[in-house]
C-alpha positions in Angstrom: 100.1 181.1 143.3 102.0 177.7 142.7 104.6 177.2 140.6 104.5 175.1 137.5 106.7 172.2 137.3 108.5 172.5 133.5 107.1 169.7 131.6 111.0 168.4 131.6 110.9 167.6 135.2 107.9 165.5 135.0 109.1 163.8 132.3 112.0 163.0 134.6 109.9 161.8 137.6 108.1 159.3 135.7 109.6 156.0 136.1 110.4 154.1 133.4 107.6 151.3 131.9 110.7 148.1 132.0 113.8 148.6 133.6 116.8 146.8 132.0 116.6 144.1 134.2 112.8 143.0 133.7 113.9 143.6 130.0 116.4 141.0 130.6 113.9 139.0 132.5 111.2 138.8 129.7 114.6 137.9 126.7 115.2 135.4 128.7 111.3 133.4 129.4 110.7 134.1 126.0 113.6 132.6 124.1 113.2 129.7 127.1 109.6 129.4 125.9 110.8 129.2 122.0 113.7 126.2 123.2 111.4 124.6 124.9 108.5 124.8 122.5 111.1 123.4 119.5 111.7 120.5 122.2 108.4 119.7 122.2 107.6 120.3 118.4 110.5 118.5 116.6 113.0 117.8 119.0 113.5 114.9 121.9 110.5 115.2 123.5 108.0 115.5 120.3 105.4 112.8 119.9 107.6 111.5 117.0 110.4 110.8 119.5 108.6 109.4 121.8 106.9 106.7 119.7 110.5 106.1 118.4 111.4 104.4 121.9 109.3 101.6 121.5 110.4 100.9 118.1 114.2 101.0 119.3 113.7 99.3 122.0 112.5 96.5 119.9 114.5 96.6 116.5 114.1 93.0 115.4 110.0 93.1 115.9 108.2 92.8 112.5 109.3 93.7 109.1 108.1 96.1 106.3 108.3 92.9 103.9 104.5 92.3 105.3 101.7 94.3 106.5 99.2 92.7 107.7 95.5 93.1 108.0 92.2 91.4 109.3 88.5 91.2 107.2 85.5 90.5 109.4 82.4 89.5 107.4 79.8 90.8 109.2 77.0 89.1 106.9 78.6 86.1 107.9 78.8 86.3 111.9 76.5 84.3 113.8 77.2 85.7 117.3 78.9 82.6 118.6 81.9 84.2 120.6 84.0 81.7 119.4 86.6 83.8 118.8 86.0 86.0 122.3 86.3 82.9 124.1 89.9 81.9 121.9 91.4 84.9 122.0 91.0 85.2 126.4 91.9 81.6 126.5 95.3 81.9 124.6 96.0 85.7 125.4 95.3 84.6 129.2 92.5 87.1 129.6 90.3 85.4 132.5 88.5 88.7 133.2 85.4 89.0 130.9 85.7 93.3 131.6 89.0 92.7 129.8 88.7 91.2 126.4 90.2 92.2 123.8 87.9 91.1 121.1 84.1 92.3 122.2 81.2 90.6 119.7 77.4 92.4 120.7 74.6 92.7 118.8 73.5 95.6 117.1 71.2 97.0 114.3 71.4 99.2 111.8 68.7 102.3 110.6 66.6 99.9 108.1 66.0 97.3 111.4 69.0 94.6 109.9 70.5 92.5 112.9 73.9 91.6 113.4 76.8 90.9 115.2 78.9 93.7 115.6 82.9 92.4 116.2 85.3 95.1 117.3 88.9 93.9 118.0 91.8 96.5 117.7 91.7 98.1 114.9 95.4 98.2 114.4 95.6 102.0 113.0 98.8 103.5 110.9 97.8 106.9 112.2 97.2 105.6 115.7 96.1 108.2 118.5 96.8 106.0 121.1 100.6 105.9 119.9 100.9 109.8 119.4 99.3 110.6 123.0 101.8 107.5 125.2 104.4 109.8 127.0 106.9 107.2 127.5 106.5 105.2 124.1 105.2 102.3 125.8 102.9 102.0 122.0 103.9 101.9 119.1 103.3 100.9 115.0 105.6 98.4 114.1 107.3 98.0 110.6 104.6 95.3 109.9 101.7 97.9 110.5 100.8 95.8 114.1 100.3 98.7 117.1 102.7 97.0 119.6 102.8 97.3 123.3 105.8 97.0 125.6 104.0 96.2 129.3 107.3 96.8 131.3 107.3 100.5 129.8 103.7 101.4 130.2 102.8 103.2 133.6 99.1 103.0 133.6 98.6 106.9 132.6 95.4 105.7 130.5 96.2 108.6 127.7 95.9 105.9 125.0 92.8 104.4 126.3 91.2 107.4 126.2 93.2 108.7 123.2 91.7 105.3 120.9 88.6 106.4 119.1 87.3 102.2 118.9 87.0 101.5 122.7 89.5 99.0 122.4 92.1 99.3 125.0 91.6 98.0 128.8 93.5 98.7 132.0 93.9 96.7 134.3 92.7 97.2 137.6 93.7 94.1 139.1 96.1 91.8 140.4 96.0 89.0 137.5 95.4 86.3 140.0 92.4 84.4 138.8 91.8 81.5 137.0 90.9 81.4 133.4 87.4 80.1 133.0 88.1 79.5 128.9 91.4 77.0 129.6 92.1 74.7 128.6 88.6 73.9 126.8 89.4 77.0 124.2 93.0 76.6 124.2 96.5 77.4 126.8 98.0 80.6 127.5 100.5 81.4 124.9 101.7 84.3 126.3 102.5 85.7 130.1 99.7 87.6 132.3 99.9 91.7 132.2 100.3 93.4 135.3 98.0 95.3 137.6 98.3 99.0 136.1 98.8 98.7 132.6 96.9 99.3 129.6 95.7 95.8 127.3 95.0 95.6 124.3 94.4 93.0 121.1 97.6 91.9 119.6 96.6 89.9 116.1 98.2 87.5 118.3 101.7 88.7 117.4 103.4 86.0 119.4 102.0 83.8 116.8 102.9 85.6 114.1 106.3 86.3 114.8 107.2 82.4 115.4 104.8 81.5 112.4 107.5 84.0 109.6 110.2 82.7 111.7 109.7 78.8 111.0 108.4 79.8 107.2 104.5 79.4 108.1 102.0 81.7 106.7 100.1 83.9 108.8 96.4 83.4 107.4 97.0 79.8 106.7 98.9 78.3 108.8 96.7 77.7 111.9 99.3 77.7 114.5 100.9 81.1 112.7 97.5 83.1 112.2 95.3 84.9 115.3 93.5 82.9 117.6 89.9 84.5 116.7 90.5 83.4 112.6 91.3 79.7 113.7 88.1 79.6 116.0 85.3 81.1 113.9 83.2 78.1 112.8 81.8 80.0 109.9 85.3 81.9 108.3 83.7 85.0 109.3 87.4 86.0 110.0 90.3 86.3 107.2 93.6 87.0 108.0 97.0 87.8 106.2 99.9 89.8 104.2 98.2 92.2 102.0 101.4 92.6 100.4 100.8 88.8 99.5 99.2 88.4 96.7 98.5 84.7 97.1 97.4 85.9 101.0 93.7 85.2 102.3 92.9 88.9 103.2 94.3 90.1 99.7 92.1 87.6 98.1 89.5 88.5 100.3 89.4 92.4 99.9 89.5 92.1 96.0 86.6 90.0 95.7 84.6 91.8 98.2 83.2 95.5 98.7 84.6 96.2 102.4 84.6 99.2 104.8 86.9 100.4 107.9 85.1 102.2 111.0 85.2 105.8 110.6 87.6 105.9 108.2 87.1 109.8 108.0 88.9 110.1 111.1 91.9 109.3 108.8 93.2 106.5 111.1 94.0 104.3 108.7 93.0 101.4 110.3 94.1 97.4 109.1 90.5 95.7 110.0 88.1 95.7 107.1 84.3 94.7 107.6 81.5 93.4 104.8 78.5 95.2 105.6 75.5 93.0 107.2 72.8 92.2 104.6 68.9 92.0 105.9 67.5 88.4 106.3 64.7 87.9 104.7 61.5 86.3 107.6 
């Protein structure tokens, strides 16, 4: 009859669960892991650093003195594209797939038509600015979302990061004429390349020069966005809402406005007056 092995000897045969060095091993991925992890939380390579590059890559661009915002009276649009056809002939935006401003019809639940305009919506919270990996985005002092073309490498992340459909990349080489120059206006700023993301502006170049020379965005033509200067009806308001004298502040206190999905806590800068049924 066999032998029993003492229960000390099997204790002894049975190798160990971790040896020192796959203790070692799993010290060391973790505490990588955690460094790594803090990197990507709150240190260089968190969405807050990132969205810092653009802004110190352009210091001078905008100031905190003025925030401004856009109203669009909805009540008020007559569908004319106007300001569609201003804003692609002074942004240089031949491509119709492109624009930057869309106006289409639409209706609401109780059958009222109307003209639905939907530029960039110039966010505080912006999505598309936390999701660029190379800060090619960002919110500027002045509350405009500002792009720098020479950073952005065509990842698409804020395109399909921006809740409003408002951003457009651009497949093509920028070669073609404009169809809306010079009838709607020059180019006022240079083409974007092929592979980068576009996007509405407020016509920044404008309002930049407009603060510079002491002109006032909202009503000073040549210092306020191309689509407000073009609307035949003033279906468009522009300005400082840290103005009290400004258009838009005016605008908003006299009028009961909304913002598109303003649940989504976005905190976007383009206010619309709801669309009123026509009577037959």
């Amino acid at each position: 009859m066999a032998s029993k092995v003492p229960e000390e000897k099997e204790k002894e045969k049975s190798p160990s669960i971790l040896s020192r060095s796959d203790f070692l091993k799993i010290g060391g991925a973790t505490l990588g892991a955690a460094v790594l992890s803090e990197l990507v939380i709150s240190g260089p390579f968190s969405p807050e650093a990132i969205q810092g590059i653009g802004a110190e890559a352009h210091p001078h661009q905008g100031s905190a003195e003025h925030q401004w915002h856009m109203a669009i009276d909805l009540d008020r649009c007559i569908g004319c594209l106007y300001c569609v056809r201003a804003c692609q002939a002074v942004n240089d935006v031949p491509d119709d797939e492109m624009r930057w401003n869309v106006v289409f019809p639409e209706r609401l639940e109780d059958g009222t038509e109307f003209y639905m305009n939907r530029p960039c919506q110039h966010c505080q919270e912006a999505p598309c600015v936390r999701v660029c990996p190379v800060g090619a985005t960002w919110v500027r002092p002045d509350g405009i979302v500002a792009m720098d073309y020479n950073r952005c490498i065509g990842c698409r992340y804020c395109q399909v990061a921006c809740p409003y459909d408002v951003r457009r990349f651009n497949w093509k080489t920028p070669d073609a004429p404009n169809p809306y120059q010079p009838a709607w206006g020059v180019a006022e700023v240079p083409r974007r390349p092929r592979g980068v993301v576009e996007k509405c502006t407020f016509c920044v170049h404008r309002i930049d020069r407009g603060v510079e020379q002491g002109l006032k965005p909202g009503v000073d033509r040549a210092a306020t966005p191309a689509c407000v200067v073009a609307c035949p009806v003033g279906a468009r308001i522009f300005g400082d809402i840290r103005d009290p004298e400004s258009p838009i502040t005016k605008f908003l206190a006299e009028n009961t406005t909304f913002r598109l999905r303003e649940d989504w806590g976005t905190e976007p800068k383009v206010h619309y007056v709801r669309p009123t049924k026509k009577e037959a």
